[in-house]
Backbone as a ProteinNet text record, in pm:
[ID]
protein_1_A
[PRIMARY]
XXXXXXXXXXXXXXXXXXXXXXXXXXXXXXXXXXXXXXXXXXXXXXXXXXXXXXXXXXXXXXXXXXXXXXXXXXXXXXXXXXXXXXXXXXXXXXXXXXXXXXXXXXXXXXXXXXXXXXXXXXXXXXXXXXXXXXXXXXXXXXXXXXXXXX
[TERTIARY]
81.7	0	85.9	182.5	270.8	375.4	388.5	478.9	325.8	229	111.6	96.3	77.6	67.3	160.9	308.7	416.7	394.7	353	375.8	219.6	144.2	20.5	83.4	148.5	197.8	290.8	373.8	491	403.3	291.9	158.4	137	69.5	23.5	119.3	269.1	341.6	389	379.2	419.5	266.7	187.3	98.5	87.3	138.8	149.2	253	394.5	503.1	492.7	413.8	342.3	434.8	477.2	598.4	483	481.2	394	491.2	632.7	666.7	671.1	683.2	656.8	577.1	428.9	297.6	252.8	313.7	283.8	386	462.7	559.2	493.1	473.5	396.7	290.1	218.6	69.9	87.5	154	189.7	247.7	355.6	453	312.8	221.3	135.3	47.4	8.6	-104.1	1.4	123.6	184.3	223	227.6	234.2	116.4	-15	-136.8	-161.7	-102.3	-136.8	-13.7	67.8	179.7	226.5	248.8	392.9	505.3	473	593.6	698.4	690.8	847.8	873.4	817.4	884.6	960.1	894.5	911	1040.9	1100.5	1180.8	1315.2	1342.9	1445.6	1444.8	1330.1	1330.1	1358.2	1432.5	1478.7	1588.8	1705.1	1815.6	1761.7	1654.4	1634.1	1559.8	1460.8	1436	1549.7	1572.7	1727.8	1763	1836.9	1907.4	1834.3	1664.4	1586.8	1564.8	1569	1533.3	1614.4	1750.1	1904.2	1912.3	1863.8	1899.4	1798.6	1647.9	1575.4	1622.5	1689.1	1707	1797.4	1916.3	1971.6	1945.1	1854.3	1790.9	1714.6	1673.9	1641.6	1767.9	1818.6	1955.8	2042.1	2022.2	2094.2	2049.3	1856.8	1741.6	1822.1	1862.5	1883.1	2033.6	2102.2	2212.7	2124.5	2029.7	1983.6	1904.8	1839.7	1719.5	1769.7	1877.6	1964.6	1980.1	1939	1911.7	2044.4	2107.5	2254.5	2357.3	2467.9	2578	2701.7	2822.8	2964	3010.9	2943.7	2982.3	2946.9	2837.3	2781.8	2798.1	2878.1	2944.3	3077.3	3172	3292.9	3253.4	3223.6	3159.8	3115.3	3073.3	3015.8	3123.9	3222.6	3319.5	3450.5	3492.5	3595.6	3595	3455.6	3464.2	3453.9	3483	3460.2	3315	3216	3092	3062	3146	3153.4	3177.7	3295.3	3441.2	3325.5	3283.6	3223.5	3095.7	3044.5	2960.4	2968.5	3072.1	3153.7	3232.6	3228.4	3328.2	3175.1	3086.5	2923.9	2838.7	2857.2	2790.9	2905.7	3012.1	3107.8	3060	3064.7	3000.5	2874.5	2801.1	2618.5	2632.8	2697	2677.1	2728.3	2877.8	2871.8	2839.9	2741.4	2669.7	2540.3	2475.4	2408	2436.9	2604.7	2607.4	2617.1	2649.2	2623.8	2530.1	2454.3	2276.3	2239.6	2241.6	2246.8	2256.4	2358.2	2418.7	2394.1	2329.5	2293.9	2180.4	2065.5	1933.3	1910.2	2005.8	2003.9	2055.6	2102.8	2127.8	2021.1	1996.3	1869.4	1763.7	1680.8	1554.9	1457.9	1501.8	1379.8	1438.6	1557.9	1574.1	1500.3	1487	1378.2	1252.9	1216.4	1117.2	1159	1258.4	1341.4	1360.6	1420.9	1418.7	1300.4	1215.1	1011.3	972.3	996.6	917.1	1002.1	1141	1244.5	1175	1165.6	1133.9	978.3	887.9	809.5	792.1	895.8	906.5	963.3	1076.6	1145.9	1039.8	944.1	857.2	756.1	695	591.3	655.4	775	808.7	937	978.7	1090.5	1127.9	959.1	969.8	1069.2	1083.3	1186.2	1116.5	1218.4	1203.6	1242.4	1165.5	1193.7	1328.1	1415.3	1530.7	1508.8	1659.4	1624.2	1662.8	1609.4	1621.7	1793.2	1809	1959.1	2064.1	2060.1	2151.9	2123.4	2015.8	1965.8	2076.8	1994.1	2056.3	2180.5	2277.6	2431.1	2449.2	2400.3	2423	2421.1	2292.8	2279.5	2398.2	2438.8	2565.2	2701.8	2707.1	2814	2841.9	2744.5	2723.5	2719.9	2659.1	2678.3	2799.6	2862.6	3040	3093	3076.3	3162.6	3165.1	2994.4	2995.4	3069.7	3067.2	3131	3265.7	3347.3	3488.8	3510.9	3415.2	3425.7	3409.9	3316.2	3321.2	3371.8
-120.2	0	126.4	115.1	254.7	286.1	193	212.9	297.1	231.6	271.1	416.6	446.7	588.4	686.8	640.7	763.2	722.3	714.1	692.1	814.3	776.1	857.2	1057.7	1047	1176	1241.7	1104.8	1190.3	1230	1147.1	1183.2	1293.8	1360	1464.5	1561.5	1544.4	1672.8	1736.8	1529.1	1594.1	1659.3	1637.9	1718.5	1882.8	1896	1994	2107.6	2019.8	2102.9	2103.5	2046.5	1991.8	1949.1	1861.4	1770.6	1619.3	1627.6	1490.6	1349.5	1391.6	1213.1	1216.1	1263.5	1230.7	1161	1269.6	1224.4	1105.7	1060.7	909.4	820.7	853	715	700.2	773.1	752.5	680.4	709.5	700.8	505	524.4	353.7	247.6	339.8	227.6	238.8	360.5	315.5	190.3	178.7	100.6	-50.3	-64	-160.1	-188.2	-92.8	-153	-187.3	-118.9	-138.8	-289	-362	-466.9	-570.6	-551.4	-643.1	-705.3	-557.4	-639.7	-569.4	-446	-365.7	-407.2	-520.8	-577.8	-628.4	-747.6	-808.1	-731.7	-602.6	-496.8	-469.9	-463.4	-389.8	-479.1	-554.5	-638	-595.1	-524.3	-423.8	-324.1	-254.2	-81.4	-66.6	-182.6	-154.9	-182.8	-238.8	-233.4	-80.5	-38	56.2	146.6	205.1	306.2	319.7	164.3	168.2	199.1	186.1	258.2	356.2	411.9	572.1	651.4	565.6	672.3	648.1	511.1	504	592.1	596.3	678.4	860.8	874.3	1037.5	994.7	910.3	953.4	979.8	869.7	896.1	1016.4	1056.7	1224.7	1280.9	1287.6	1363.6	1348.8	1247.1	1217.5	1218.9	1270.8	1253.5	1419.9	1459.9	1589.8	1581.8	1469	1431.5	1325.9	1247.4	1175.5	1252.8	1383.5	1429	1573.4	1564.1	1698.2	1828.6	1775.1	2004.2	1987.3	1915.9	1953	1843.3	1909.9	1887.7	1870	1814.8	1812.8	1969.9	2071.6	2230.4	2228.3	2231.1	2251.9	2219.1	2047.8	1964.9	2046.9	2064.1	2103.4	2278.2	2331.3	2492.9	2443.4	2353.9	2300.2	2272.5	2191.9	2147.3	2244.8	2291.4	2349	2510.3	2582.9	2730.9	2681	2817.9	2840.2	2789	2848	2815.2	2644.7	2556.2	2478.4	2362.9	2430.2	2386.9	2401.6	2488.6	2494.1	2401.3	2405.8	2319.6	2183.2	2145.5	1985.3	1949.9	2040.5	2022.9	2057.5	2122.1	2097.9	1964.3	1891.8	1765.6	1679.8	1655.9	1581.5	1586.8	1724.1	1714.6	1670	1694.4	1659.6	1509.7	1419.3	1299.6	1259.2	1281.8	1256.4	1289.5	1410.5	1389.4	1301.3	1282.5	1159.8	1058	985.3	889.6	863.3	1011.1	1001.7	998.2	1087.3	1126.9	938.2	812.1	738	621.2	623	639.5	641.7	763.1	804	762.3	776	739.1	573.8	490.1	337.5	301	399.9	401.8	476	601.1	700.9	729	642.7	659.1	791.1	763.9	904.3	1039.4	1046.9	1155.7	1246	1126.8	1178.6	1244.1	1263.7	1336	1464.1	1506.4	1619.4	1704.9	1642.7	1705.3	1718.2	1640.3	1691.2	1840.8	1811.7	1909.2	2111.1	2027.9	2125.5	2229	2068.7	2115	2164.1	2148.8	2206.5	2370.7	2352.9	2533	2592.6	2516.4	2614	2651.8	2553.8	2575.4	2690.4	2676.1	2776.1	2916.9	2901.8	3038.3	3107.5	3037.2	3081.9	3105.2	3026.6	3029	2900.9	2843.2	2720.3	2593.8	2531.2	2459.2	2324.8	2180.4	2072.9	1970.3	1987.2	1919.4	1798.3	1703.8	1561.2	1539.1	1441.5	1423.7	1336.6	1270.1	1213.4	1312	1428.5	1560.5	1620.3	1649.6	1713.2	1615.9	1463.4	1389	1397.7	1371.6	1424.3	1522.7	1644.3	1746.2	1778.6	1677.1	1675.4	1561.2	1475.4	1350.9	1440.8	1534.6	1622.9	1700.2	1790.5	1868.9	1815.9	1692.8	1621.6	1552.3	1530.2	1425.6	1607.1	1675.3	1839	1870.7	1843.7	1886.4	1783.6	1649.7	1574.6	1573	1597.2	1657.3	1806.2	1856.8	1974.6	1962.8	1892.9	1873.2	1783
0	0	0	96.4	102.6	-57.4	-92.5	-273.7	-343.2	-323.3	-412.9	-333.6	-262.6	-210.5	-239.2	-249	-294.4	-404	-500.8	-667.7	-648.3	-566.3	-638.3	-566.2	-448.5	-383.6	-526.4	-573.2	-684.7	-843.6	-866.1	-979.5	-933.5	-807.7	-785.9	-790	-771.8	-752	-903.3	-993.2	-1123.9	-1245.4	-1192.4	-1222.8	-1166.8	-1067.3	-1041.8	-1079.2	-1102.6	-1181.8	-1311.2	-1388.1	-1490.1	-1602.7	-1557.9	-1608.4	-1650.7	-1784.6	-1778.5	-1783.9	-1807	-1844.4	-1666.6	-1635.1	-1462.6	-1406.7	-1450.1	-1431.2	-1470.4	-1620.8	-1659.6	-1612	-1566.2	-1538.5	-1339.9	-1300.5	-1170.9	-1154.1	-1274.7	-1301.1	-1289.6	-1434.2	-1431.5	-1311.8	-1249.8	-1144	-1051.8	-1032.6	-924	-943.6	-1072.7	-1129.6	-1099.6	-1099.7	-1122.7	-923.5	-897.3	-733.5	-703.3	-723.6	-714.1	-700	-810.2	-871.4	-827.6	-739.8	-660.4	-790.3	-876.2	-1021.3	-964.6	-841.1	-850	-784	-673.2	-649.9	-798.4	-811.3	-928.4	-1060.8	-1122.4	-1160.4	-1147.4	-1068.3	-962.4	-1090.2	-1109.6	-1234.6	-1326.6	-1348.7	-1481.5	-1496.9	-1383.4	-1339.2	-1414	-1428.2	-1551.2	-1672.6	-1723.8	-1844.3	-1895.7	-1806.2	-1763.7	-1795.2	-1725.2	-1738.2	-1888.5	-1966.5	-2041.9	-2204.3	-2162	-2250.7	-2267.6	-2138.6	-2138.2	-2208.6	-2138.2	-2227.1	-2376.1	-2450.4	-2574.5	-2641.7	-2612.5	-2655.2	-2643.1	-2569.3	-2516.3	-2642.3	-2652.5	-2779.5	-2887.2	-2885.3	-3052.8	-3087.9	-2946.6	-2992.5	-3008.4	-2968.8	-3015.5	-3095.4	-3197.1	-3306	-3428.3	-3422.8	-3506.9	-3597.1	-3537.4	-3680.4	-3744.7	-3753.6	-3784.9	-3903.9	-3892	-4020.5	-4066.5	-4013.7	-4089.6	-4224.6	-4206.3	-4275	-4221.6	-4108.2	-4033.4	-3978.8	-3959	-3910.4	-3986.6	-4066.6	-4141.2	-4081.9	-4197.4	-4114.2	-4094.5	-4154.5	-4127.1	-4010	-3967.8	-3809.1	-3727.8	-3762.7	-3625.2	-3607.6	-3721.4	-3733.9	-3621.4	-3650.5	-3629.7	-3461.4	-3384.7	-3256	-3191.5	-3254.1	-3171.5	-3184.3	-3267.2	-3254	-3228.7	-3200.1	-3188.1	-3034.4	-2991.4	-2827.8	-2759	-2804.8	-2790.5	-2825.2	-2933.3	-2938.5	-2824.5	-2791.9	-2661.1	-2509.2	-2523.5	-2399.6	-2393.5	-2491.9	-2490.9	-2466.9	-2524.4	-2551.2	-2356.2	-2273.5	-2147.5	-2080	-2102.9	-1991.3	-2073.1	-2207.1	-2229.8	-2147.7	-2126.3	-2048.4	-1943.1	-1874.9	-1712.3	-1698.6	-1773.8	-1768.2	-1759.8	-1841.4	-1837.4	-1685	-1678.1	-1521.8	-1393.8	-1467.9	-1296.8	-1324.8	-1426.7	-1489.9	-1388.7	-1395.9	-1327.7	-1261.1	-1172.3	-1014.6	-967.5	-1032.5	-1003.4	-993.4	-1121.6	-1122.3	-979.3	-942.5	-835.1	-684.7	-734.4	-558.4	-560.4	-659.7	-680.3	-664.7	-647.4	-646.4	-490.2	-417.7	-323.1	-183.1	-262.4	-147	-236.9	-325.9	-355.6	-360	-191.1	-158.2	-161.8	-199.6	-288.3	-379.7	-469.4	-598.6	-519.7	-417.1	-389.3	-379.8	-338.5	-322.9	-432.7	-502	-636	-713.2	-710.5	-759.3	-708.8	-570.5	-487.5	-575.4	-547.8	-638.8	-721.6	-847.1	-989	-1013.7	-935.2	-882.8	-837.2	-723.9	-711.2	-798.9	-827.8	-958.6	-1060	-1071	-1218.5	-1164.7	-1031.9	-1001.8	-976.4	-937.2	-884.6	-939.3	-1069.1	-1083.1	-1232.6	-1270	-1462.3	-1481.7	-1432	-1464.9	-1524.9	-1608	-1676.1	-1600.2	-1578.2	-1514.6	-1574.9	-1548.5	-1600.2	-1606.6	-1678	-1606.8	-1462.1	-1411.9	-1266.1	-1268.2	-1365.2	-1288.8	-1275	-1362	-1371.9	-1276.5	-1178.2	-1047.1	-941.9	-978.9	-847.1	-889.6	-953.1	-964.7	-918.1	-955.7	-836.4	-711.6	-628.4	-510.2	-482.1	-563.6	-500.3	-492.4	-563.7	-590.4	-479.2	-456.2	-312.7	-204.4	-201.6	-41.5	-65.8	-131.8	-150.1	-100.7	-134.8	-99.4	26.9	58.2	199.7	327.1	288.4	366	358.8	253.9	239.6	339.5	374.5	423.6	565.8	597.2	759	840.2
[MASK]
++++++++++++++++++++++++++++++++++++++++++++++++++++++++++++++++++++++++++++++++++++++++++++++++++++++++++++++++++++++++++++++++++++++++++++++++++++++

């Protein structure tokens, strides 16, 4: 009962930051705890994962087959400044990806933290809901800092 209750608390918050792949992936794991698939489920979290990321690629590689971006534009991306900088924050983005990764396989209830976040950021700040493993990398980042610190 309590898995089925935070899936419907994290539906309501992502309806509320109005983030729908949120809202539907809640919607579902609730319907799936609902229904005692969600331990078993639970074997499917790396297959899970490793879909999510191949799909995010294929959005990101869809204007490399579609013609809107050429070898001028890759060349012009990577080697101008704006390029360079770009190319050293996709490096960092991925690894806090895998920290975010990481910490999220370790403190779960994290991810509530960062909802509630992306939430205020969205109501009060005009913000846009990121992905959550680039959040949780940041929060693994900052708490690995802060414990170096104290």
């Amino acid at each position: 009962m309590q898995p089925t209750v935070l899936m419907l608390v994290i539906l309501v918050l992502g309806v509320f930051a109005k983030n729908r792949l949120l809202t539907a992936a809640a919607a579902c794991l609730a319907f799936f705890s609902a229904t005692r698939f969600g331990r078993e489920a639970q074997v499917l979290q790396p297959l899970f994962l490793n879909l999510g990321v191949l799909f995010l690629l294929f959005a990101l590689l869809l204007p490399l087959i579609s013609g809107d971006v050429g070898f001028k534009d890759v060349s012009v991306a990577v080697f101008s400044l704006e390029g360079l900088i770009a190319l050293v924050i996709g490096v960092w983005a991925t690894v806090l990806g895998r920290l975010g990764v990481g910490l999220l396989k370790v403190r779960p209830g994290i991810m509530l933290g960062i909802t509630f976040g992306s939430i205020a950021g969205t109501a009060f700040f005009s913000g846009i809901p990121v992905g959550p493993l680039v959040a949780a990398g940041l929060v693994a980042l900052l708490l690995s800092l802060f414990r170096e610190l104290s």
